[in-house]
N, C-alpha and C positions, 0 to 999 in steps of 0.2 A: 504494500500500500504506500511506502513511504515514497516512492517513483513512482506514484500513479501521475503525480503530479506535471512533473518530468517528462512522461510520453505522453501525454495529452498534449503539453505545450508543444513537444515534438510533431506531434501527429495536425497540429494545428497551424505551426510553421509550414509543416510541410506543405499541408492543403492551400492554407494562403501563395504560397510559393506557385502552386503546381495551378492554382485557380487564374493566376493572371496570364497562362499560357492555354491557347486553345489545346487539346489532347491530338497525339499524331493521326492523322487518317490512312496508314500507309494499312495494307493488307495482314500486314504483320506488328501491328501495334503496340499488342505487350511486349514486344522485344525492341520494338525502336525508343534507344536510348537518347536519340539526339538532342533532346531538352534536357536532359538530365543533368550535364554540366550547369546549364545554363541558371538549373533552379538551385542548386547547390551554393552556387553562387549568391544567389538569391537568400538562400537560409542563411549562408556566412555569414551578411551583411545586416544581418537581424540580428547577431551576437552579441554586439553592443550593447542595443538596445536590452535584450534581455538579462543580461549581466546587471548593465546600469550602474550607479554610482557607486564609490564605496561607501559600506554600511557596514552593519552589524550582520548580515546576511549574505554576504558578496561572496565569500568564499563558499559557501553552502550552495549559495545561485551556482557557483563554476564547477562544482564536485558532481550536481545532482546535472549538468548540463554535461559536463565530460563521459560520465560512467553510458549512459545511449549513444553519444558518438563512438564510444570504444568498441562499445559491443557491435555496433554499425560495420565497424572497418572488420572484425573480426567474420562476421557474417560473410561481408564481400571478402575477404582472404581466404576463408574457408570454401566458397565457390570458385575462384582462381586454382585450389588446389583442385577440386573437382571437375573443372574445365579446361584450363587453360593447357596450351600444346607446348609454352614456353619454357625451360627449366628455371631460366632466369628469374621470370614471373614467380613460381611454384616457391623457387629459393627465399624471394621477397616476404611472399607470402608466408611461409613458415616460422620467418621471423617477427613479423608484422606480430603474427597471431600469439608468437611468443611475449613479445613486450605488450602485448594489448592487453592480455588476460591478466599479466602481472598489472601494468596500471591500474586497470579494473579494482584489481583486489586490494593495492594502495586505495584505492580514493573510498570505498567502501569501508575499510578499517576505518579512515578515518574521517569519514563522516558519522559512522556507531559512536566512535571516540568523543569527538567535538561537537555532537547535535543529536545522538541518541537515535532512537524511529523516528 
């Protein structure tokens, strides 16, 4: 529950993001990725905002907004391993997945620590 909070605002970025772009009409839709830069972009530039000043709350804003981007890239790395033809990629990937899961479990420590549930 304590990231409900977290993916909601995620899931609502995203949607704002993905709402100001018509959706592709190519035949193959759910696989055309070619907006997808573009809204990502779009969600970065909302980081700011949602961070926001410093407070009493700033670092808590940036622990509970990091731990869904982690697990984000982990997701897309653990597909890389599962598709991708490149070794290079696959290598990337393995590492990726390795510091990602370790941050993760950083920022989780210490958000139990410093803010409880």
């Amino acid at each position: 529950m304590k990231y409900l909070l977290t993916s909601v605002l995620s899931v609502a970025l995203f949607s704002v993001g993905m709402s100001q772009t018509p959706p592709p009409t190519t035949p193959h839709a759910a696989h055309d990725m070619t907006e997808m830069p573009k809204q990502m972009v779009k969600m970065n530039e909302m980081i700011p905002g949602y961070l926001g000043a410093k407070d009493a709350n700033f670092d808590k804003r940036f622990i509970d907004m990091m731990i869904p981007h982690h697990e984000g890239a982990i997701i897309a790395a653990k597909q890389v391993l599962a598709s991708s033809e490149r070794p290079e990629l696959k290598q990337m990937a393995e590492k990726m997945i390795q510091a990602q899961e370790a941050e993760v479990q950083q920022l989780k420590q210490w958000r139990a620590a410093w803010y409880g549930n």
